[in-house]
FIMISE-785491 format. One line per 4 residues: their letters; for each residue x, y, z of C-alpha. Coordinates in pm, 1 decimal, always signed. Example, Ala and Ser with C-alpha at 12.3 -4.5 7.8 and 13.67 -1.06 7.14 Angstrom:
2
AS) +1230.0/-450.0/+780.0  +1367.0/-106.0/+714.0
This chain:
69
XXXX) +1176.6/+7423.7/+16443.7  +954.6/+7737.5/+16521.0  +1060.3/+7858.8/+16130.5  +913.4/+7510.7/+15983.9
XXXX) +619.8/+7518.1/+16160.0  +505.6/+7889.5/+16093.8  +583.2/+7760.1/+15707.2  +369.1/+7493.1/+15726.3
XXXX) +108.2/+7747.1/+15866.1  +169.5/+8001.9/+15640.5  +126.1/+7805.0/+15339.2  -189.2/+7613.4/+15443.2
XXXX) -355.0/+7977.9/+15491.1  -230.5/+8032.4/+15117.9  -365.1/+7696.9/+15038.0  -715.8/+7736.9/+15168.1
XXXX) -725.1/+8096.1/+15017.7  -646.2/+7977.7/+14656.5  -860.6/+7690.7/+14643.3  -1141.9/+7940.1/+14786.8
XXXX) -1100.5/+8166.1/+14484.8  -1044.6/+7875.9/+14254.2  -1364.0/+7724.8/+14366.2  -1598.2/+7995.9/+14377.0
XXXX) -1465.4/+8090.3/+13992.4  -1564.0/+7750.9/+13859.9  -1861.2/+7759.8/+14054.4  -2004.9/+8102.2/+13876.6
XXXX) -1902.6/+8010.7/+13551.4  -2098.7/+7666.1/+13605.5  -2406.9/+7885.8/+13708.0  -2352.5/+8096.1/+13406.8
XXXX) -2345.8/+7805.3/+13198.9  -2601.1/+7599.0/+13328.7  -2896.8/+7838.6/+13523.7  -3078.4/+7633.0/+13802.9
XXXX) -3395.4/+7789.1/+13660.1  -3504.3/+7913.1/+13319.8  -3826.6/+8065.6/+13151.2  -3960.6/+7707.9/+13049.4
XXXX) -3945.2/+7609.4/+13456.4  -4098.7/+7942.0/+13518.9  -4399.3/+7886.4/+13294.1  -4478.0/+7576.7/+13449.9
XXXX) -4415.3/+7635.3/+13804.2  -4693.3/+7950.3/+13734.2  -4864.2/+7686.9/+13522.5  -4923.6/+7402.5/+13790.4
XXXX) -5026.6/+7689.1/+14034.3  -5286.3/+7794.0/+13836.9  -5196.5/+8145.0/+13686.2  -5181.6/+8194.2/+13302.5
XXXX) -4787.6/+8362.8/+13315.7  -4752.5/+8692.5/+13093.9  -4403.0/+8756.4/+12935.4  -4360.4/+9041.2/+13197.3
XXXX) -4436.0/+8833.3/+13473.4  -4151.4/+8540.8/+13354.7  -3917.6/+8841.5/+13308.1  -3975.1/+8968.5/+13612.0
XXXX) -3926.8/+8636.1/+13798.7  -3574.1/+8562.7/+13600.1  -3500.0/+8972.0/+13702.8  -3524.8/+8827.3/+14025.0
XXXX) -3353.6/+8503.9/+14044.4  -3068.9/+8626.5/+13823.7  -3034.5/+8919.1/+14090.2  -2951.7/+8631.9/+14356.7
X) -2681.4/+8480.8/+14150.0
């Protein structure tokens, strides 16, 4: 009895750490694939707030947001 039950628990904790790594792999290779924000979406975020963006300045913002990824 005790020996099935600590089986059960053991493989639910092997479970939940799998699917964790599985997860979080497809997840990065998603953001890889497909950024949430690129130079274009820069340009006119700058744009619509009224600053004429430089090059440097869009490289510096994707410097940043790629940092957080």
């Amino acid at each position: 009895m005790f020996h099935d039950i600590l089986l059960i628990v053991v493989g639910l904790i092997i479970g939940i750490i799998i699917g964790f790594l599985i997860a979080r792999t497809v997840t990065k290779r998603y953001m890889k694939k497909n950024p949430p924000i690129n130079e274009e979406m820069i340009k006119a975020l700058m744009t619509q707030m009224g600053r004429k963006p430089s090059q440097k300045q869009v490289n510096q913002m994707m410097k940043s947001m790629n940092k957080y990824m």
